[in-house]
GULOMI-227228 format. One record per atom (N, C-alpha, C, CB): residue number from 1; residue in one letter; atom name; x, y, z. Coordinates in steps of 0.2 Angstrom, whole numbers, padded with zeros to 4 digits. Glycine has a CB too. Layout:
// residues N
> vomi,dokol,pafi,x,y,z
> NUM,A,CA,X,Y,Z;
...
//
This chain:
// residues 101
> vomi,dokol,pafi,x,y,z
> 1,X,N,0130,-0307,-0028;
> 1,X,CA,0136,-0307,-0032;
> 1,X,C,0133,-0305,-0039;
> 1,X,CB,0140,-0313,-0033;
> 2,X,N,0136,-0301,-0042;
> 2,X,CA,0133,-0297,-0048;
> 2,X,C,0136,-0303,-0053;
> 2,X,CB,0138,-0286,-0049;
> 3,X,N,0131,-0307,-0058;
> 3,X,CA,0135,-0309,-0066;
> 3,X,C,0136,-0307,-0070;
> 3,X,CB,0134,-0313,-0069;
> 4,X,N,0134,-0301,-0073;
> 4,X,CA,0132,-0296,-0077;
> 4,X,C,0125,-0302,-0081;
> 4,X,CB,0139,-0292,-0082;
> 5,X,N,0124,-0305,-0079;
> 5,X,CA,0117,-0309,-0084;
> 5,X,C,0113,-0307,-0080;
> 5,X,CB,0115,-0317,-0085;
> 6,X,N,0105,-0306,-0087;
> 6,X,CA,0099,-0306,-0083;
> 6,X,C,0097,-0311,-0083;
> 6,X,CB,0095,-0303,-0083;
> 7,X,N,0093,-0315,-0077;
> 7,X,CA,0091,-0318,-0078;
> 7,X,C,0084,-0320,-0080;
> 7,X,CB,0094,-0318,-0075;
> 8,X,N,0081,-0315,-0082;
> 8,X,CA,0074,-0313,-0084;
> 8,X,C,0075,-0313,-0094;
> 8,X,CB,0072,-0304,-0080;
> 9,X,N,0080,-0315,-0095;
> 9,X,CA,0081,-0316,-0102;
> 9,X,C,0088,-0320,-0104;
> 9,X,CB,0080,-0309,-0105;
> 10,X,N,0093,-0322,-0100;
> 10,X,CA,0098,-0325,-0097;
> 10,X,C,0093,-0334,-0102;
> 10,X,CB,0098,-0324,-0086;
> 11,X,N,0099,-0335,-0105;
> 11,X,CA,0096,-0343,-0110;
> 11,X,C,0095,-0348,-0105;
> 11,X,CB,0104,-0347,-0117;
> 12,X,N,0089,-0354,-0105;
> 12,X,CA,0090,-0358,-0100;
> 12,X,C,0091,-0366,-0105;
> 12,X,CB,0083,-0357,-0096;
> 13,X,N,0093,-0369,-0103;
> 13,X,CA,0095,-0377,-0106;
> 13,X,C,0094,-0384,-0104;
> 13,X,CB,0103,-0378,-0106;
> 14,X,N,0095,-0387,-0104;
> 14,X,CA,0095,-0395,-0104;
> 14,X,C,0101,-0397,-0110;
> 14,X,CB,0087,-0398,-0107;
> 15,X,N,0105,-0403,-0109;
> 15,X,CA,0110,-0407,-0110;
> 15,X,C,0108,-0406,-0120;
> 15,X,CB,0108,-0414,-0106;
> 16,X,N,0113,-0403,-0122;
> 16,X,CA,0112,-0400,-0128;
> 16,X,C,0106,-0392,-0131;
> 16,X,CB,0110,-0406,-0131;
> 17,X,N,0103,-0392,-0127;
> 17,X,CA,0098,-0388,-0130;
> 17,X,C,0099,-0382,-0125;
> 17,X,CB,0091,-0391,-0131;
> 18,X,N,0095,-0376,-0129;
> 18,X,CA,0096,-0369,-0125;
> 18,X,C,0088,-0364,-0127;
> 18,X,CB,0104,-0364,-0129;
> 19,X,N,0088,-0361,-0125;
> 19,X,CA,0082,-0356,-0127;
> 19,X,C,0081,-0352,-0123;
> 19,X,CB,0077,-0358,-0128;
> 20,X,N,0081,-0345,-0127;
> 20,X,CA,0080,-0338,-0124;
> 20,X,C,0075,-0333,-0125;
> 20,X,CB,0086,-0335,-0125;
> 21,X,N,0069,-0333,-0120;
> 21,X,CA,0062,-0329,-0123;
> 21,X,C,0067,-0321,-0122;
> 21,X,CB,0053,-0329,-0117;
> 22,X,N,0064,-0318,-0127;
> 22,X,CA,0066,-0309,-0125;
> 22,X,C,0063,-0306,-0129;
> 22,X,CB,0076,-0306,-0126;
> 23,X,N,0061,-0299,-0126;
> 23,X,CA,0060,-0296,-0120;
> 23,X,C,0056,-0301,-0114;
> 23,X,CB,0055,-0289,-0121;
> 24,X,N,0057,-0301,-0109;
> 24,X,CA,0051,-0303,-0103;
> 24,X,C,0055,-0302,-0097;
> 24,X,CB,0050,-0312,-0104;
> 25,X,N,0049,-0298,-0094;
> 25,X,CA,0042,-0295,-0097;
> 25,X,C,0041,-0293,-0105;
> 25,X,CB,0041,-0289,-0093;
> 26,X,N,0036,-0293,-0107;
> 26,X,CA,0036,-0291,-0116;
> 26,X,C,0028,-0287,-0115;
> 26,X,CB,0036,-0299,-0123;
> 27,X,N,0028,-0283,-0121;
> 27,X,CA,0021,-0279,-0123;
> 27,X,C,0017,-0281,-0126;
> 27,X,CB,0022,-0274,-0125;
> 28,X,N,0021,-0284,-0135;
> 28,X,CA,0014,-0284,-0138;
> 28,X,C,0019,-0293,-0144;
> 28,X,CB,0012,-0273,-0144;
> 29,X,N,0026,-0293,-0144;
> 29,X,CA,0029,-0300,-0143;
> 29,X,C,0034,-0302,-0141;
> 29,X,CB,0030,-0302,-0148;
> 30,X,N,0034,-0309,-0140;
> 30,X,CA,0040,-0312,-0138;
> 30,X,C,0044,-0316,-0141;
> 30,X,CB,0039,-0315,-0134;
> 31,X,N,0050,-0315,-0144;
> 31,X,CA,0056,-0317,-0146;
> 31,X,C,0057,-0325,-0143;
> 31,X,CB,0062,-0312,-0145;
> 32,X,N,0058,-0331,-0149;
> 32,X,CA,0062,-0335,-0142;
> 32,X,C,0067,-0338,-0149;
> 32,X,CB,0054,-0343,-0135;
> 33,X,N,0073,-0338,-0146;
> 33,X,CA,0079,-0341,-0148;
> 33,X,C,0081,-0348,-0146;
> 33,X,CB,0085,-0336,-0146;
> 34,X,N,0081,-0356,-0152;
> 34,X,CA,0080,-0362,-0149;
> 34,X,C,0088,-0364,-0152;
> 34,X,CB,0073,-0367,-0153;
> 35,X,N,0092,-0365,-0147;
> 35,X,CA,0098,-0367,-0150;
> 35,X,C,0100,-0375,-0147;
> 35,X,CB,0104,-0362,-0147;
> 36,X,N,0101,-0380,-0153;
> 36,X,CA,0102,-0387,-0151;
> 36,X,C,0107,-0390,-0156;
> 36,X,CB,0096,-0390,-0152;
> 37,X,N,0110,-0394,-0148;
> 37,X,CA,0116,-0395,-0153;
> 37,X,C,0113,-0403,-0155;
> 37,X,CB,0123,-0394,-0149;
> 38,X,N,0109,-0407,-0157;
> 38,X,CA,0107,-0411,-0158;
> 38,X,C,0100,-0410,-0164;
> 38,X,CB,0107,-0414,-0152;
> 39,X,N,0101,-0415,-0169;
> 39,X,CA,0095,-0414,-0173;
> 39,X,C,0090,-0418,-0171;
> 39,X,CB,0096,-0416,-0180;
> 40,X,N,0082,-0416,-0171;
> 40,X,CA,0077,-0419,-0170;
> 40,X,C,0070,-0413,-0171;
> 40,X,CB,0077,-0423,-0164;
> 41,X,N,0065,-0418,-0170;
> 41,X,CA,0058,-0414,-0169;
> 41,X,C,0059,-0411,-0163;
> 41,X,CB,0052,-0420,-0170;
> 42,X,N,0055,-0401,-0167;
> 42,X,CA,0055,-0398,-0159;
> 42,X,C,0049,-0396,-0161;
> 42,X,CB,0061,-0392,-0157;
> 43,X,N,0046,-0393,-0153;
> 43,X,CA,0039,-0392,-0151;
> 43,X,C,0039,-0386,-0147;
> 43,X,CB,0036,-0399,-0148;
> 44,X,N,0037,-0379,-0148;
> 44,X,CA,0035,-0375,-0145;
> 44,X,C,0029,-0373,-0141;
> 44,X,CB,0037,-0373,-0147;
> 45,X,N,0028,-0373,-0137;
> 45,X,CA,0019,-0372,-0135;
> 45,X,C,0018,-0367,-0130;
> 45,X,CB,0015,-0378,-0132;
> 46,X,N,0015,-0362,-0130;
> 46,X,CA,0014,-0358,-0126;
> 46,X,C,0006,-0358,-0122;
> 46,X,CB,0015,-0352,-0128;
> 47,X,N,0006,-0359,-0116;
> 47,X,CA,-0001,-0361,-0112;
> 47,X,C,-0002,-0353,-0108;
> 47,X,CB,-0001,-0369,-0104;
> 48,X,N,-0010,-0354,-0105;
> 48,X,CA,-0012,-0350,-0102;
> 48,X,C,-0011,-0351,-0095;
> 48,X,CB,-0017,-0349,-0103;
> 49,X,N,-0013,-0347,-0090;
> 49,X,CA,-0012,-0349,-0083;
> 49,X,C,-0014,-0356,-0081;
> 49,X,CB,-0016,-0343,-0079;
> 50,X,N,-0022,-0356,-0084;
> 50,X,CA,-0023,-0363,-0082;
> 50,X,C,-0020,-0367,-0084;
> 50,X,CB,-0029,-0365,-0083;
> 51,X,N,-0017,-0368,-0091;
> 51,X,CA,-0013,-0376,-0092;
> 51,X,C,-0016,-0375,-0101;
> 51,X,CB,-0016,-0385,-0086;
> 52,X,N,-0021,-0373,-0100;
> 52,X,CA,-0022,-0375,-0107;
> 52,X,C,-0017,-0369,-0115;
> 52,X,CB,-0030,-0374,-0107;
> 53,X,N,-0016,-0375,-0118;
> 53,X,CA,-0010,-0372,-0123;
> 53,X,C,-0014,-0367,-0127;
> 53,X,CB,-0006,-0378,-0128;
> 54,X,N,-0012,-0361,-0130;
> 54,X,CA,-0015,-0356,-0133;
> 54,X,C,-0011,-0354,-0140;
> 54,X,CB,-0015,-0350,-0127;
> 55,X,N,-0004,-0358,-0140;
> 55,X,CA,-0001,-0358,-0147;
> 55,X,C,0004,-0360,-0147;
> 55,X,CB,-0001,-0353,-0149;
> 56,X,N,0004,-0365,-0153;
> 56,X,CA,0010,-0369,-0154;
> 56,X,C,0014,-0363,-0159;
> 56,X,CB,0009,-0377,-0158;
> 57,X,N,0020,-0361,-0157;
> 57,X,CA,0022,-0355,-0159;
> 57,X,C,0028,-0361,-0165;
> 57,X,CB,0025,-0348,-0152;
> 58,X,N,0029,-0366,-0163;
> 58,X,CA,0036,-0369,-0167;
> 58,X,C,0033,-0378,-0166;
> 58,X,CB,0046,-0366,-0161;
> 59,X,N,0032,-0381,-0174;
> 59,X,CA,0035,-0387,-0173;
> 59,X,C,0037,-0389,-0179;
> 59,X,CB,0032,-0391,-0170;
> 60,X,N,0046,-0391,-0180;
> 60,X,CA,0047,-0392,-0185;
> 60,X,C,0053,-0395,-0182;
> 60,X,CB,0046,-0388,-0190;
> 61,X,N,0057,-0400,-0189;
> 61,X,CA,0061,-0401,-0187;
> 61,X,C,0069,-0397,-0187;
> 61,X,CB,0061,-0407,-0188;
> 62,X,N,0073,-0397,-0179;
> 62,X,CA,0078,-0394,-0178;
> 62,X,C,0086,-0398,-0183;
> 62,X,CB,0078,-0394,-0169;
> 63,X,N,0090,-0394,-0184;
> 63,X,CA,0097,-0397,-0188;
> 63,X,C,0103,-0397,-0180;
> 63,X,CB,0099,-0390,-0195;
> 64,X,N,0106,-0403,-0182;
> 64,X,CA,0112,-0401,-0175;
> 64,X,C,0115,-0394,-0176;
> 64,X,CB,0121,-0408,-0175;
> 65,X,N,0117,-0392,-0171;
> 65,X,CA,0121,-0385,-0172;
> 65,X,C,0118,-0378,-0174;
> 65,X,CB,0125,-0387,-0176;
> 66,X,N,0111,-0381,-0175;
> 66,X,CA,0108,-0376,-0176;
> 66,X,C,0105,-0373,-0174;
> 66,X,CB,0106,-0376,-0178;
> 67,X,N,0102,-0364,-0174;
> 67,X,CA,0100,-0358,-0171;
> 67,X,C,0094,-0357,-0176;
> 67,X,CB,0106,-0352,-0169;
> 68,X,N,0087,-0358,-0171;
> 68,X,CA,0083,-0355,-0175;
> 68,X,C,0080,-0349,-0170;
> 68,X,CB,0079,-0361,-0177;
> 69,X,N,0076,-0345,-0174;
> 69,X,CA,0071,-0340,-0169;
> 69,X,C,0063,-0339,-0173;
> 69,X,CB,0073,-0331,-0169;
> 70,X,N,0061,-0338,-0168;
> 70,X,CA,0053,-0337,-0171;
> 70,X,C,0051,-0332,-0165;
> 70,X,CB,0048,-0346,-0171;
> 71,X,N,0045,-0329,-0168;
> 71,X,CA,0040,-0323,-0163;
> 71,X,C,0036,-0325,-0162;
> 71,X,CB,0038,-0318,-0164;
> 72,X,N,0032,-0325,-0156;
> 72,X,CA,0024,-0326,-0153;
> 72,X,C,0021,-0318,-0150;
> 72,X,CB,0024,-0332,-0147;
> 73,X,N,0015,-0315,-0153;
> 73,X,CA,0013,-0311,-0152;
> 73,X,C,0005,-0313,-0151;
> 73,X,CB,0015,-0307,-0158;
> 74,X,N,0003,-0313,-0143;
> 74,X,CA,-0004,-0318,-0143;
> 74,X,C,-0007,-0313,-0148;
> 74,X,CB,-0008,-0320,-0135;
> 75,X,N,-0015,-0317,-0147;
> 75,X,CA,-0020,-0315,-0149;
> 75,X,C,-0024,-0310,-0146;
> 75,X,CB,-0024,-0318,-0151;
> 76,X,N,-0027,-0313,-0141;
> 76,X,CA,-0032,-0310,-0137;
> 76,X,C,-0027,-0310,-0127;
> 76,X,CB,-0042,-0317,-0139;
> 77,X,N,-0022,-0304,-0128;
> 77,X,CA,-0020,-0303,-0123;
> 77,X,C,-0022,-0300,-0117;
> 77,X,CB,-0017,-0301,-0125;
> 78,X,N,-0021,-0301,-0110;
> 78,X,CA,-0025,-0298,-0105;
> 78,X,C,-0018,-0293,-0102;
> 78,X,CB,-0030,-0304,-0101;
> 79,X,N,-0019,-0287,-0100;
> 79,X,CA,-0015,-0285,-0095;
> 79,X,C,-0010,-0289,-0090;
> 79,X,CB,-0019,-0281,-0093;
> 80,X,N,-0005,-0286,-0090;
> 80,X,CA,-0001,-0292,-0085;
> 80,X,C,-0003,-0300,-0082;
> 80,X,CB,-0003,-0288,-0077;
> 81,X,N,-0004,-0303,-0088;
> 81,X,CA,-0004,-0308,-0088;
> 81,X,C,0001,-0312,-0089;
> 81,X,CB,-0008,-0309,-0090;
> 82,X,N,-0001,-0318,-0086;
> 82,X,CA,0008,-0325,-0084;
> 82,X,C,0004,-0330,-0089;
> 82,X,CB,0010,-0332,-0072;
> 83,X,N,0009,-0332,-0095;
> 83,X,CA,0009,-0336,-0098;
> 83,X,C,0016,-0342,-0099;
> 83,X,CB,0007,-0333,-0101;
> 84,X,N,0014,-0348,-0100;
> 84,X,CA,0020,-0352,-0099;
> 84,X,C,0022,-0354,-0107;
> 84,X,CB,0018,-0359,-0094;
> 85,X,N,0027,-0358,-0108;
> 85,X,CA,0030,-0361,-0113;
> 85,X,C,0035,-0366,-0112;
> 85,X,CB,0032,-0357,-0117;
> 86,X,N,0034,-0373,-0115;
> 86,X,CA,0035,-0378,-0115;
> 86,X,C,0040,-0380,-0122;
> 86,X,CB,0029,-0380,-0114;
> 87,X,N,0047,-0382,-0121;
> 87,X,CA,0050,-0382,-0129;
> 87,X,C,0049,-0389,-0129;
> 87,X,CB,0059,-0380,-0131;
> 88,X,N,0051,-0395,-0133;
> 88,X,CA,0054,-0402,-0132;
> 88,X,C,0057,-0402,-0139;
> 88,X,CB,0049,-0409,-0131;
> 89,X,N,0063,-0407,-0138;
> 89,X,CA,0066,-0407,-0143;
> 89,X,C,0069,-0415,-0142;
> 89,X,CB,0072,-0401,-0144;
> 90,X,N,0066,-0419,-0144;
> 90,X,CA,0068,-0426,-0141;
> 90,X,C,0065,-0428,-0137;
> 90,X,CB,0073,-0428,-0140;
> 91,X,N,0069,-0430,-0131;
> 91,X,CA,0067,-0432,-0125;
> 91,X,C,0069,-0426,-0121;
> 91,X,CB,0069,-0439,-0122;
> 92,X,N,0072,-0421,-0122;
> 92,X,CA,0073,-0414,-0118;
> 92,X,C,0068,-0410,-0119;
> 92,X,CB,0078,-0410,-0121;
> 93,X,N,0066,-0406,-0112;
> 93,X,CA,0059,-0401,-0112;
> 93,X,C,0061,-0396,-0107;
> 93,X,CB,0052,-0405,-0110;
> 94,X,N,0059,-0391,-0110;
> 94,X,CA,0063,-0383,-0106;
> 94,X,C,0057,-0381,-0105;
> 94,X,CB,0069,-0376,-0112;
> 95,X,N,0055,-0378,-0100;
> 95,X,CA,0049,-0375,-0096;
> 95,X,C,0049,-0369,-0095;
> 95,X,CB,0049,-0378,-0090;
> 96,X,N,0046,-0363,-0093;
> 96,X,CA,0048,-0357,-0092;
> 96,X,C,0041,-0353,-0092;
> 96,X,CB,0053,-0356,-0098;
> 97,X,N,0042,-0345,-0090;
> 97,X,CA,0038,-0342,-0089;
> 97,X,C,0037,-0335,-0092;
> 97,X,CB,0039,-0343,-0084;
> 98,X,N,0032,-0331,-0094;
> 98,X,CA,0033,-0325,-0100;
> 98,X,C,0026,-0322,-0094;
> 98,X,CB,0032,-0326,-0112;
> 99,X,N,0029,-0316,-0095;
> 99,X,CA,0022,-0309,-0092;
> 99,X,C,0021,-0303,-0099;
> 99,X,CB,0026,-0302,-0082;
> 100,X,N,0017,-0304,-0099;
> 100,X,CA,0012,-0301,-0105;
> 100,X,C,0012,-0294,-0101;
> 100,X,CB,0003,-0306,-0107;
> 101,X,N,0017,-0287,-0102;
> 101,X,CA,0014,-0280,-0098;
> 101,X,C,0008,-0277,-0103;
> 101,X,CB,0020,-0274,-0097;
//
């Protein structure tokens, strides 16, 4: 069944919160859009394959109702590579996956 969403950039959530990386797949950065409808401390982190984190791209604190964006452009990129990111905003945490073409 067709939704017209992709789901390769399609927003993902938890109970108030949202967030959408785009492009992904991406080339040289990655957009990520944090929408919450609750105010607290938020944490963005992006890891490597192994686990280990390679950049906190976001922490500060979120307003209710509010839409923030920020870009991550790694450093030392490898071809086709899977990198992960991790949001929390409270006790809420969004998980997710980005390929570096």
């Amino acid at each position: 069944i067709a939704t017209g969403i992709d789901s390769k950039t399609a927003p993902v959530g938890v109970k108030g919160v949202q967030l959408k990386a785009y492009p992904n797949p991406f080339q040289s950065q990655v957009n990520f859009r944090i929408a919450s409808e609750k105010a607290g401390h938020a944490t963005l982190v992006v890891y490597d394959a192994t686990g280990k984190a390679v950049a906190t791209v976001f922490d500060a604190m979120v307003e209710a109702n509010s839409i923030n964006q920020v870009a991550y452009r790694p450093k030392n990129p490898s071809a086709n590579s899977m990198l992960f990111y991790k949001l929390t905003i409270g006790q809420e945490r969004i998980n997710g996956k980005l390929l570096y073409k």
